[in-house]
PAGU-765136 format. One line per 4 residues: their letters; for each residue x, y, z of C-alpha. Coordinates in nm, 2 decimals, always signed. Each point is the difference from the previous one (the first is absolute). Layout:
N
a = X:Y:Z; ...
//
This chain:
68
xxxx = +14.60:+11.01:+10.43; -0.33:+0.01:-0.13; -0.27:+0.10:+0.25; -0.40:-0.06:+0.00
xxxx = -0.29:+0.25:-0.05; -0.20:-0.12:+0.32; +0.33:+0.10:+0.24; +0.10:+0.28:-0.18
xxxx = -0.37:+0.15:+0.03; -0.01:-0.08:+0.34; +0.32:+0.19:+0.07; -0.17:+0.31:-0.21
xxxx = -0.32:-0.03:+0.25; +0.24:-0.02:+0.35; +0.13:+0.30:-0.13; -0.26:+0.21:-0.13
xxxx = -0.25:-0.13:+0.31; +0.34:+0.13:+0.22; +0.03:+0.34:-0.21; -0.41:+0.09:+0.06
xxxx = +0.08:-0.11:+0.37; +0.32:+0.23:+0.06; -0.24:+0.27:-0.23; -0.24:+0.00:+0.26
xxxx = +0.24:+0.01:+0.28; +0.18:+0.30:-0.12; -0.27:+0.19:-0.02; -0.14:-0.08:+0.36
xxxx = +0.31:+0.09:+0.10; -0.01:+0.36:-0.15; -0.32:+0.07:+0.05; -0.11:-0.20:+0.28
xxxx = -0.10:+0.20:+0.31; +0.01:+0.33:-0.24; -0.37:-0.05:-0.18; -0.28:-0.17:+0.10
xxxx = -0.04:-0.38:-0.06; -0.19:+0.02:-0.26; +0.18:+0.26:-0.19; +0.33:-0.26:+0.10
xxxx = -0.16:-0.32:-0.17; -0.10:+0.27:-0.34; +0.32:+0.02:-0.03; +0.14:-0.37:+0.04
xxxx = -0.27:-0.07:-0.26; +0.08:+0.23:-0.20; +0.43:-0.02:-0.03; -0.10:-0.39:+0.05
xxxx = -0.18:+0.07:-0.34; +0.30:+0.12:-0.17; +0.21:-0.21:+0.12; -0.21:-0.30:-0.16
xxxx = -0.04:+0.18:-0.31; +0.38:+0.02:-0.04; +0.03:-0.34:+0.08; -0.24:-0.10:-0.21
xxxx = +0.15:+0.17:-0.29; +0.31:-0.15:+0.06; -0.15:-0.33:+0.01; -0.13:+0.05:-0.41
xxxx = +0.34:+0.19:-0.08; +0.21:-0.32:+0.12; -0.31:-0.26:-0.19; +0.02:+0.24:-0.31
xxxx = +0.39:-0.02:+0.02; +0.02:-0.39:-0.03; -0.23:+0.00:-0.27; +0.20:+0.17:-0.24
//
């Protein structure tokens, strides 16, 4: 069964856009209430940051996989 680009990239951004969300969540729930506010939304930026770049270099590794 042969599936298209457009749904298959809209699955990949439901799950990434779900991965930075959960991200985000996890931390608050570690740190929330421990550090200031501030200091709480550093640190969802910053493992939200990761996160993205991992994704993102999943994204080329799976592009630079077809292509060969």
């Amino acid at each position: 069964m042969k599936h298209s680009p457009l749904r298959e990239m809209l699955i990949y951004l439901v799950v990434a856009l779900s991965s930075l969300l959960l991200t985000a969540f996890v931390v608050h729930m570690f740190v929330g209430g421990l550090v200031s506010p501030e200091t709480e939304y550093l640190l969802m930026g910053v493992m939200c940051s990761v996160v993205a770049g991992v994704i993102g270099f999943m994204v080329w590794d799976v592009i630079y996989r077809r292509q060969r």
